[in-house]
C-alpha positions as CSV (number, residue, x, y, z in Angstrom):
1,X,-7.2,12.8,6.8
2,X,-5.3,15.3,8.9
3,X,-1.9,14.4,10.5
4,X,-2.1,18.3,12.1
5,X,0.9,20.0,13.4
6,X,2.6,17.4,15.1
7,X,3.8,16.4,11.3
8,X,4.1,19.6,10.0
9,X,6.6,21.1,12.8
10,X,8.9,18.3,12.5
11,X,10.8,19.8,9.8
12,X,11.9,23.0,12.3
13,X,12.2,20.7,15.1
14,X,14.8,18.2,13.5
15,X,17.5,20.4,12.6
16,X,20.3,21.1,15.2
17,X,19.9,23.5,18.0
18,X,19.8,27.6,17.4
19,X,18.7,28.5,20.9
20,X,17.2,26.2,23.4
21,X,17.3,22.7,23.7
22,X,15.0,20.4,21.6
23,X,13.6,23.8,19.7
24,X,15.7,23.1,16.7
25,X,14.9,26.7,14.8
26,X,11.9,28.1,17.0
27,X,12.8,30.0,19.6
28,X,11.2,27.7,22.3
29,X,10.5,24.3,22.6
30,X,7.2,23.4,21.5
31,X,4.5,21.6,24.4
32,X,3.3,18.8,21.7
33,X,2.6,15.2,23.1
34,X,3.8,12.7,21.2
35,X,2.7,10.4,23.1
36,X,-0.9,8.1,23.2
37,X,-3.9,10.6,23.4
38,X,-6.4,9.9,26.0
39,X,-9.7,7.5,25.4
40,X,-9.8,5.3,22.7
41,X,-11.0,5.9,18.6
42,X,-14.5,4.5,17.6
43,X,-14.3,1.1,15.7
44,X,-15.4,3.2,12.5
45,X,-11.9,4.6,12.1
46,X,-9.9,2.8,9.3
47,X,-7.0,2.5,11.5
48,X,-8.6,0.9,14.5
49,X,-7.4,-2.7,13.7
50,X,-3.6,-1.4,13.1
51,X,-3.6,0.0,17.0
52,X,-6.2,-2.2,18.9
53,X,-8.5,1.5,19.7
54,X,-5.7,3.3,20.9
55,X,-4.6,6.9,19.7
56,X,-1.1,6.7,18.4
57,X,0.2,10.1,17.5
58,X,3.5,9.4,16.0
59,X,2.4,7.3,13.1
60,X,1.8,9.3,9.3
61,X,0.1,7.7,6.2
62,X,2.0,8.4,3.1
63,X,0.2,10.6,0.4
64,X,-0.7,7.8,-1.8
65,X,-2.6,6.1,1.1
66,X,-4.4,9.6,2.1
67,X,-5.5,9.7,-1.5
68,X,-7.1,6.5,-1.3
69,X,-8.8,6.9,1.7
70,X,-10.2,10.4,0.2
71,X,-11.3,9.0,-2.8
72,X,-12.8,5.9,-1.4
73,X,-14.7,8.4,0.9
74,X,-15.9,10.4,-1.7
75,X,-17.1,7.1,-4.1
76,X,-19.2,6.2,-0.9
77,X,-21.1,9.6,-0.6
78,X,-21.3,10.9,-3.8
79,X,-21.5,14.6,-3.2
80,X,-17.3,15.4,-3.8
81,X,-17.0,15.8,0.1
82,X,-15.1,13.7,2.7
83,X,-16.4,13.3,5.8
């Protein structure tokens, strides 16, 4: 599970303005959308009940939830990867 950069630029985006509006410490505003991604997620994902199929990009798991979802991956395959 992979929350991407939209979680990990938070952090720089968060603290008060250096230059430009909204950029926090970068010198520009990043173009991230933060809002619903187009189509919908297969009925395989193990958050599909929580949004109904839609792509929510501001929600994070916490670590001990990732953790469980990788090891519960790994049980079911047997070979140490997730998939």
């Amino acid at each position: 599970i992979n929350d991407g950069v939209r979680l990990h630029i938070r952090p720089f985006l968060t603290v008060p303005e250096v230059g430009k509006k909204g950029a926090g410490v970068l010198p520009h505003k990043p173009n991230i959308k933060r809002t619903q991604d187009r189509g919908q997620d297969v009925a395989s994902a193990p958050w599909f009940d929580v949004f109904g199929g839609d792509r929510v990009n501001d929600h994070h798991l916490k670590l001990d939830a990732k953790r469980k979802v990788r090891a519960e991956a790994t049980r079911g395959h047997g070979d140490g990867e997730t998939r």
